[in-house]
N, C-alpha and C positions, 0 to 999 in steps of 0.2 A: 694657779696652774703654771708649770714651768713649760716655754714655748722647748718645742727641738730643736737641735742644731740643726740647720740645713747641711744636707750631703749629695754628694754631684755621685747621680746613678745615670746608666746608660741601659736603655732599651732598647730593643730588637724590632722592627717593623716589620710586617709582611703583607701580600695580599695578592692571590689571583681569579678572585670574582667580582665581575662590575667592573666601575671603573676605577683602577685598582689605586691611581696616582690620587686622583679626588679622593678616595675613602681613608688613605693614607693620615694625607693634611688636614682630612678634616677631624680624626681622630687626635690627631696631633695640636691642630685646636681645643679642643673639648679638652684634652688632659690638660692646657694652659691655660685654662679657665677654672680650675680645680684651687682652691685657696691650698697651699702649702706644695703645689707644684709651681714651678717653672720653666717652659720648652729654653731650654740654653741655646742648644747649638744641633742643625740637623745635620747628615749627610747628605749626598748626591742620593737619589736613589738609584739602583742598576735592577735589571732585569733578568731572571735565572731561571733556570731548567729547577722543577720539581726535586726532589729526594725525598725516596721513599712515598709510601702509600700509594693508591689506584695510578695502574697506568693512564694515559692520554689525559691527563689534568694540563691544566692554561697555567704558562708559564708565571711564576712569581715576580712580583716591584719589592724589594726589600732596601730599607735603609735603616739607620741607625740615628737614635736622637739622646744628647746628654739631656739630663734635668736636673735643676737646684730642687729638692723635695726635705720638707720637715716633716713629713709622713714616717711612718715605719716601715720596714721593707713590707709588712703584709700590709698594712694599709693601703701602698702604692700597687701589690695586688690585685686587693679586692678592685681600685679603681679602673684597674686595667682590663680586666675581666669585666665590669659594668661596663666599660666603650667600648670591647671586643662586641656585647650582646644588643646594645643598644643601637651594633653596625649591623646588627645582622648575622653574625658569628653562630653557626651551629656547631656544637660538635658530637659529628656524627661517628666519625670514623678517625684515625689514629692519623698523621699525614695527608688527612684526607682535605680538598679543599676550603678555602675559607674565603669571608669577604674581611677578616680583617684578624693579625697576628701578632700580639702585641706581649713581650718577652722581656723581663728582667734580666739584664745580662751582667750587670757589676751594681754595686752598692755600697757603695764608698771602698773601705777596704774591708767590706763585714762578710765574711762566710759562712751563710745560712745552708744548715743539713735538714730540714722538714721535709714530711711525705708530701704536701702541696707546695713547697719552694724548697727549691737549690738554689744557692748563690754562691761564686758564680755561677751562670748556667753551665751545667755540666758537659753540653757539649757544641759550645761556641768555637773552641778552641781546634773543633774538627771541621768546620764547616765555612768557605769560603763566602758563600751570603754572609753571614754574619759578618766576620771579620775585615772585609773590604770594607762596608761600610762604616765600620767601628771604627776602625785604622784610619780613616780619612780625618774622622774628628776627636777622637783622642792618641794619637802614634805615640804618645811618652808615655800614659796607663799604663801599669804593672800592673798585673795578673797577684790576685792574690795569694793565689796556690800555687801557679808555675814560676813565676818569678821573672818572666819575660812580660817584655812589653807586647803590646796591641802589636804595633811595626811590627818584630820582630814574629813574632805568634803568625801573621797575614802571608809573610815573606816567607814562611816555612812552609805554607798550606803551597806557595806557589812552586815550590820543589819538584822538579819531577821522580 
């Protein structure tokens, strides 16, 4: 069997049920414990206002973590989705609350079109949770399809 190349992917964290910083890290353990993942480098986390879905939801912790993975983008998936369920992750409703968010946002430079994965995620690029946190730990990352960097990409969203 031929091993994969390891590829530096960046995912998306989220959570605003329970306690949102513990479920985070602990998520973030468990996928470092996965043989052919490894947690590189996290962000700060920060604290946001919802978007979209049911009014009066409990504000989000989102941050952002690289990984060394010789998975395949679905395989890093499917694993993400088993720690989303295994936290507790229902999904009920679209936007709708969760105890835990866990988001493929870049994949080396590979641009995945699938009806269960886009890469990059299609709309990182609009959303300030995301990008803040990305920005802190990857700022030089070019965007595969836009051609701007992270920095650059973060520093637009802050435009008025």
């Amino acid at each position: 069997m031929i091993a994969m190349q390891s590829i530096r992917a960046y995912i998306g964290l989220g959570s605003n049920l329970g306690d949102r910083a513990a479920t985070i890290i602990q998520a973030l353990t468990m996928l470092d414990e996965i043989p052919g993942i490894q947690v590189v480098q996290i962000s700060q986390l920060i604290e946001t206002s919802p978007v979209g879905g049911p009014p009066d939801q409990s504000n989000y912790i989102n941050g952002a973590a690289e990984l060394r993975c010789s998975l395949s983008a679905e395989e890093l998936l499917e694993q993400l989705l088993a720690i989303e369920k295994q936290m507790g992750r229902e999904r009920v409703q679209p936007w709708g609350p969760r105890t835990l968010d866990l988001d493929i946002l870049l994949f080396g430079n590979e641009i995945i079109d699938k009806p269960h994965l886009k890469v990059p995620h299609p709309l990182m690029q609009t959303r300030r949770f995301v990008m803040i946190p990305l920005s802190q730990i990857a700022p030089d990352v070019v965007h595969p399809l836009l051609g701007s960097t992270m920095r650059q990409i973060q520093c637009a969203l802050e435009q008025p």
